[in-house]
Phi, psi and omega in degrees: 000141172243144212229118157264353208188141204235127207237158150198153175266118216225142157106160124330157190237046176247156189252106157275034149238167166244037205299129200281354184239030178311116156302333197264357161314280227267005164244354147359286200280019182246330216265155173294144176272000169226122175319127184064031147250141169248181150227107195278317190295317167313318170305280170325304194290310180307281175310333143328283183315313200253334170283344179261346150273023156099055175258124165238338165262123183236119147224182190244125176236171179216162155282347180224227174246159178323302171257048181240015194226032176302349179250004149283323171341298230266344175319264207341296198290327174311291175300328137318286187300332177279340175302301175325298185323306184269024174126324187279041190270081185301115197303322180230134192226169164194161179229128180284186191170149165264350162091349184322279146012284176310319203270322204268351196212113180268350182273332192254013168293285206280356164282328178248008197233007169270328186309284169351297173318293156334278180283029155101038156291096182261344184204128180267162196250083207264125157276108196272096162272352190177139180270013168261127155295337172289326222255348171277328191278351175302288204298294200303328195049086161200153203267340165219167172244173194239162180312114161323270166338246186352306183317316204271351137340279191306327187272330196282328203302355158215060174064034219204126199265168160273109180220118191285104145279142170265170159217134165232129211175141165341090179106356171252243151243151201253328178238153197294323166317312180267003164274004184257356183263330177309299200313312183320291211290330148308329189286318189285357189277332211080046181278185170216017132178185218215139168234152204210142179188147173299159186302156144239167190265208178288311183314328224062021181269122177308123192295113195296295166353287182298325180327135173287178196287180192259351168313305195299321174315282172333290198283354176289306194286011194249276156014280179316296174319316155297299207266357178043025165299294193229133191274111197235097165304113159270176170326315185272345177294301186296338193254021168244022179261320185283328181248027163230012168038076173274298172255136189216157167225134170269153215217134220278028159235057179056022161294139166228115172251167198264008168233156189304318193258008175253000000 
């Protein structure tokens, strides 16, 4: 069996957003109830495994969000790096993040993310519904967001690259206007690249419900084609990526599996 890529769930499984369509809800009641617990030896064995079966890519995820869980952050990331010293090294690491964090609290900007960094953190994975701070923090259910243009400031201000996720779907974003205008504006922020895939459910399944029309879909990829901007997973691209278990995740109630939300 071959592993490109090791997804794992790190942190506590609190949120300082409310998002209605959180994948990561429902693994919550599994999660450590405290910032800096790990299951270190699981971890460990997990990155071992998927680096001898060609996993080169690593990320960090949460059941809530990452970085209110900084100091599992930094466990984790200590135990990459002394694995790498020792042979196990992933070429690429990233960390999602809602960017809340990031935009709202500059002491814990310069306490963790040159740390991070140090220990082979290259790039965080921001999730973006709108390139409006009204219309994200609307979506996110928090009462203000803080500027996009600041987050990715703030993230390049220690070498650390940016990469903007979409999500498209019924209450995110829903028409190729607002997704060619998010895109601008990202572009104009200096991300430095920009992803994109339909909402999905607890299944991993594409939320059919939720989908946008297939028009707006259509005129989103006809788009993507041209301007090579942005990297747009379709259904079938994800699930023969997950289910030839190219990509696996560890799941904080120590499963590790090929598909995301189960």
């Amino acid at each position: 069996m071959t592993c490109s890529g090791l997804g794992l769930f790190i942190g506590a499984g609190k949120c300082n957003a409310n998002c209605k369509h959180c994948a990561g809800l429902i693994h919550r009641s599994s999660s450590p109830k405290k910032d800096g617990i790990i299951d270190y030896d699981l971890i460990k064995n997990t990155i071992i495994k998927c680096h001898q079966q060609g996993a080169r890519s690593l990320s960090i995820s949460c059941s809530g969000e990452p970085t209110l869980s900084p100091i599992s952050i930094s466990i984790t990331l200590e135990l990459i790096k002394n694995l790498a010293d020792n042979g196990y090294k992933y070429d690429k690491i990233h960390l999602y993040s809602n960017g809340i964090r990031i935009g709202n609290d500059i002491e814990f900007v310069k306490e963790y993310l040159p740390a991070w960094k140090i220990l082979g953190l290259d790039s965080i994975y921001l999730t973006v519904h709108s390139s409006n701070e009204k219309e994200n923090a609307k979506i996110y259910g928090v009462k203000e967001y803080p500027s996009l243009l600041e987050i990715v400031k703030r993230i390049h201000s220690f070498n650390l690259k940016v990469r903007a996720n979409l999500v498209l779907g019924i209450g995110v974003i829903e028409t190729f206007e607002q997704f060619k205008s998010t895109v601008d504006d990202l572009i104009r922020y200096n991300v430095d690249g920009i992803s994109s895939w339909q909402l999905r459910d607890v299944n991993d399944e594409m939320d059919i419900i939720n989908s946008i029309s297939k028009k707006e879909f259509d005129e989103i990829c006809d788009w993507v084609v041209q301007t090579r901007n942005v990297t747009l997973y379709q259904e079938k691209e994800h699930s023969e990526m997950y289910s030839k278990n190219q990509k696996l995740t560890l799941f904080p109630d120590g499963k590790l599996s090929n598909k995301w939300c189960k």
